[in-house]
N, C-alpha and C positions, 0 to 999 in steps of 0.2 A: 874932226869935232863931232860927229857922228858917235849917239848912242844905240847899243842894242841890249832889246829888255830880253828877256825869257824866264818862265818860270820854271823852275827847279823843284823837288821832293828831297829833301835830304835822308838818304838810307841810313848814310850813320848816325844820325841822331834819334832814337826812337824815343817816345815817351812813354811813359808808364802802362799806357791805353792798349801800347800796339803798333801806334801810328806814327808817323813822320812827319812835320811841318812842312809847310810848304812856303819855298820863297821866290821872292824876284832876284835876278842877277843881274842887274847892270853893270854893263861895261863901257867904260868912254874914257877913251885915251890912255888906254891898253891895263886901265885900271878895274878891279873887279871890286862891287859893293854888295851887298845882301841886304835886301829887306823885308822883313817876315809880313805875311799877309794875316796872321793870327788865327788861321785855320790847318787844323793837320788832316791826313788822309792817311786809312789802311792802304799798302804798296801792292795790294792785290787789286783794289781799283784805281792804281795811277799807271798810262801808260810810259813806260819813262824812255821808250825810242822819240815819241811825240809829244813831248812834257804835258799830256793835258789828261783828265779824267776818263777811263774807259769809258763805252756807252753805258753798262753794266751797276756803275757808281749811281747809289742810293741818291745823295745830291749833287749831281752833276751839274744840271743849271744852277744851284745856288754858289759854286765854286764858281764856274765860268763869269756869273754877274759879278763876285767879289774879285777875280785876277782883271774883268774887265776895267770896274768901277775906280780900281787903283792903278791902270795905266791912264784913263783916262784924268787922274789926278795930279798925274807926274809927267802927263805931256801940256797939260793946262799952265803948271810953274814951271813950263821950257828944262825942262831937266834929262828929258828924254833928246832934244833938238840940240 
């Protein structure tokens, strides 16, 4: 009954900009869901061995507060438990 979050950059999806969205992937009980965090990133500053922002990335703390901000959303409505 165990969930696990991790964010994801989708490469195949680019938008018009350049950039790739970034999502959550939750998986719980062998089921995978997506849910977009409504921010994209150029793939030259996403590290995608370590799904998190290089150091490098123009907004890095602003990305890390918003993947923070919305696990701490999704463990609050037990979704993540």
């Amino acid at each position: 009954m165990n969930a696990t979050i991790s964010v994801v950059c989708h490469k195949s999806k680019a938008l018009s900009n350049g950039e790739h969205p970034l999502m959550l992937r939750i998986c719980k009980d062998g089921k995978k869901k997506y849910q977009s965090l409504g921010i994209s990133i150029l793939p030259r500053y996403w590290d995608f061995t370590r799904n998190k922002p290089k150091p490098n990335c123009p907004n890095k703390e602003y990305i890390q507060k918003i993947i923070l901000d919305k696990l701490v959303l999704l463990c609050f409505f037990n979704i993540c438990l």
